[in-house]
Structure formats: structure tokens, C-alpha cells
C-alpha angles and dihedrals in degrees: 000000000000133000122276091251091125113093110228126182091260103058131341142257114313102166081175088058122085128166109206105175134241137357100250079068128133112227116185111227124231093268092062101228113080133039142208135212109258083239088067109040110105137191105298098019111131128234129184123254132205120204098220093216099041103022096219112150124214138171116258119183123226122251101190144332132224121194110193137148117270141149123267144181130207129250116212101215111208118176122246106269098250087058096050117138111190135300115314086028087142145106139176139230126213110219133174110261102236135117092241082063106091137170122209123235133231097242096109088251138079100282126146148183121215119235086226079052090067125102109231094200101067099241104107116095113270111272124231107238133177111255130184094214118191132183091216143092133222130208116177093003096295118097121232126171103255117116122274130189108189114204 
């Protein structure tokens, strides 16, 4: 999910500014190992950034957090074909359902789709996104090795 620094017709750039769903989502902290829930994040806590064109990572704190109602749709999440798996390798990822929600893509540059983009029948081609893939589980925010199937 990237910042809001794209202007939209609805409100304008706030690079600051990013809406990371709801609050039975995974964040991953700025060490880049473990995670917290977005329900539990607080104010200085760090999370870990990606730069969409370089890649480089890097640790962000959190100014401030705001928790309100809102609608959202869910993404189904498939990975590229050269990193399959196997069959079911697959998740899913609730967002608000608003223009100012984007996904990078994976074109080496700063393309996005917006979440309002999105077709919600599943009949428009599959869209390239950027996704931070890991082989390993995490229980408690910390990862360990055991097997986890997500549902």
C-alpha cells in the first residue's frame, strides 16, 4: 500500500499520509523481522518502509494513528508465476475502498493501481503488484520456522 502522495480529485498530495486498512492487519516493524497488528501500533513506534523504484527499506516512525469506520473490499493476493508454489499459494488482503488507496506495481517505477481501479468480478486480467513475500511464519509478532496456513 503506498502513501497518499498522489493528488486525486478528492483531496491532495499527503506523502505523510498512508491508509493501511484495517486493524486485523499485519504491519511489519522497523527491524524488519517481526509485526504487529495495526490495532496495536502507537505513536513512535517504527514500521518498516519500501522505496517502490530502489527497493531500499528503511524504518519510519509513526506519528499518529487514526482508527474510523469506513468501507472496504477485499484483494485477492496470487503470487507471480515464477514464485508459485503450488496450488492454494494465495492470501488476501482487506483495504478501504477509496481512490486515495493505491498498490504499487511491479514495473521498476512508481506505478499504481488504484484500489477503486480494481474489478470486483473477477473477470479483468490479473494485475502485477508489488508483494513483500516471506517463507516464514509468525506467531506473536515474531517469526519462527513452524508451518502456517493463513485463512
Amino acid at each position: 500500500v503506498l502513501s497518499e502522495a498522489a493528488q486525486s480529485s478528492f483531496v491532495p498530495s499527503r506523502p505523510f499520509r498512508v491508509n493501511a486498512g484495517p486493524v486485523h492487519t499485519y504491519v511489519v516493524m522497523g527491524d524488519g523481522l517481526s509485526t504487529k497488528y495495526l490495532s496495536e501500533l502507537q505513536a513512535g513506534d517504527e514500521v518498516l518502509v519500501t522505496d517502490v523504484i530502489s527497493g531500499e527499506e528503511r524504518p519510519v516512525a509513526v506519528g499518529r494513528l487514526k482508527v474510523e469506520i469506513r468501507p472496504c473490499v477485499q484483494v485477492g493476493l496470487f503470487p507471480p508465476q515464477e514464485d508459485e508454489g503450488g496450488p492454494g499459494d494465495f492470501g488476501q488482503v482487506f483495504l478501504q475502498q477509496a481512490e486515495t488507496v493505491r498498490l504499487g506495481q511491479r514495473k521498476g517505477d512508481d506505478s499504481f493501481i488504484r484500489v477503486t481501479e480494481l474489478e470486483s468480478d473477477g473477470s479483468a486480467q490479473p494485475v502485477d503488484i508489488l508483494l513483500r513475500v516471506v517463507g516464514m511464519g509468525t506467531h506473536v509478532g515474531r517469526a519462527y520456522s513452524g508451518k502456517v496456513v493463513e485463512r
